[in-house]
Phi, psi and omega in degrees: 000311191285016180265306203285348172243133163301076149289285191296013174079039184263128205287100189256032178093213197200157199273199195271319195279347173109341183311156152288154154242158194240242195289163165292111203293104177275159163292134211318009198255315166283137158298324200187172201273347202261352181293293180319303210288252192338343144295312180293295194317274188349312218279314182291341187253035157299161174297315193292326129345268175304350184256000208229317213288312174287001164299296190298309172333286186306290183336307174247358177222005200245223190263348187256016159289353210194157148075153163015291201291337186254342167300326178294322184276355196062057168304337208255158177219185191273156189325293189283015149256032167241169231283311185303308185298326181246032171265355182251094162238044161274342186272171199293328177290003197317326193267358211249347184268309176313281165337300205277334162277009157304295183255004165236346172103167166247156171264163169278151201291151184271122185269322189251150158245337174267206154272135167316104173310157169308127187268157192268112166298341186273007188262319200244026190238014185224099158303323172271096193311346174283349160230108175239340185281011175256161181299335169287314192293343178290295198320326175265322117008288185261015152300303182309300172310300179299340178312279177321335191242354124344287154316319172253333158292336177283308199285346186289319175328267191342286207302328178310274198318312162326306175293336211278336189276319182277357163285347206264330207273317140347316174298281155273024147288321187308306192296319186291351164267003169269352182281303169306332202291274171340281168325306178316291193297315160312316196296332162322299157307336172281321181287329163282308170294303177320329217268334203262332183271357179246352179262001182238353162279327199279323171311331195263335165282347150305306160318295168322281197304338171290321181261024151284331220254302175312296181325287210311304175319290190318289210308317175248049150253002178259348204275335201297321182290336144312304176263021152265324192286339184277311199276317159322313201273347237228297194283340176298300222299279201320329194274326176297295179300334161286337183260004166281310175299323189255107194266315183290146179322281195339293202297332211245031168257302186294313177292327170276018125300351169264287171343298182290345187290316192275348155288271205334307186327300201284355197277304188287350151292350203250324153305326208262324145319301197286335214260316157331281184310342147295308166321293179328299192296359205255343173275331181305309165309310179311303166283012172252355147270343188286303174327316184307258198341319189272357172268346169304288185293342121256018154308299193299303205301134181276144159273139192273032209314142157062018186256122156276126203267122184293341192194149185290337193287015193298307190295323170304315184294331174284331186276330183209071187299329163297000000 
């Protein structure tokens, strides 16, 4: 109270209007300076106060003094009234420094980096234990409590219905990649049975051409072995009828050294058969193994029933590994 009245007379000058100023001039609401003080107590050690009170905190001694967190809150004051700028006032700003908490103030050194906790209003708002037992202090005690549970029922809504949208929007995200799932995996299966009906075409036509491949080989090993049995039967008859024809030794020496010459010929011809005929028999195998495998392999490929099929390119990829 004694802030708000000029008791000692103390001269502080005179206004802009020419007036002294004496007491502090109240406002229409206080009755009296001591009326004023006691309402402004009452007011800061209110619930609403107190429950507000670490806002003002973080703003001037707490983490939203600086940096980011205080450009957000709108926050800012000029350069040279913080703390990092006016400990050196020996440098050439040294007066610029001055001047300026002359006439604008300094800021206070930042004590908190986090944020100030909430201060607990049922702690600060009856100090006097002699009435904590009256029906008003109950009646506003549990007036508060309703508030508060008021207050935490509006944000548990909020935080519920939040959660309830986002399970809901997860939800359907699920379905529609389970849909896509899907499509894929028919297309897959459709793209597996063509790929398995051409691969079973190209199989029966490999077949077809083995046992064409097979007839021909038989037909000309019996037609080749028919006219080696003929030109054998051919060259006896002809070497019987020359050596009939021909009575001196000489003559019938020569001729059958020419004979044996057209034997060998025909002798080395006849390996160069069997050697054909051995190639022909090592391909024939080769393909009826390759037919053995693709048939294997698709007898074995599993239906992927109710599986996401990693790629349309699975089946293909089975056929072909290389």
């Amino acid at each position: 109270m004694e802030v708000l009245l000029n008791f000692n007379g103390i001269d502080f000058g005179k206004a802009h209007t020419g007036e002294s100023i004496e007491n502090v001039e109240l406002p229409l609401w206080a009755e009296s300076a001591s009326d004023c003080v006691e309402v402004l107590r009452n007011a800061l050690e209110s619930d609403y106060v107190s429950k507000k009170l670490h806002h003002w905190i973080d703003l001037i001694f707490g983490y939203k003094q600086k940096d980011s967190a205080a450009f957000t809150a709108d926050n800012l004051f000029f350069q040279e009234a913080y703390e990092d700028n006016y400990q050196d006032y020996n440098s050439n700003k040294g007066e610029a420094y001055k001047l300026c908490i002359a006439q604008f103030g300094q800021i206070p050194q930042q004590i908190f980096k986090e944020p100030h906790p909430q201060r607990n209003a049922l702690t600060v708002l009856y100090k006097d234990p002699k009435n904590i037992n009256s029906p008003q202090v109950l009646t506003n005690l549990l007036s508060m409590i309703k508030e508060e549970g008021k207050a935490l029922k509006e944000e548990l809504d909020k935080a519920s219905k939040k959660y309830d949208e986002s399970l809901k929007q997860h939800y359907a995200n699920y379905k529609s990649y389970e849909e896509k799932c899907n499509l894929r995996n028919e297309r897959i299966k459709i793209e597996y049975k063509e790929q398995k009906e051409k691969y079973k075409q190209a199989i029966s036509e490999m077949q077809k051409k083995n046992m064409s491949l097979k007839e021909d080989y038989e037909q000309l090993d019996q037609k080749k072995e028919k006219q080696y049995l003929a030109i054998m039967k051919n060259m006896k008859e002809t070497y019987k009828k020359e050596l009939e024809k021909y009575s001196s030794k000489s003559q019938s020496m020569a001729y059958i050294n020419e004979l044996e010459k057209k034997i060998q010929k025909y002798q080395q011809n006849e390996k160069l058969h069997q050697i054909n005929e051995k190639k022909l028999l090592d391909s024939n195998k080769s393909l009826e193994m390759k037919n053995n495998e693709l048939q294997k392999k698709i007898e074995e490929y599993p239906e992927r029933k109710g599986k996401n099929l990693s790629s349309p390119h699975s089946v293909q990829k089975l056929f072909n590994p290389k």
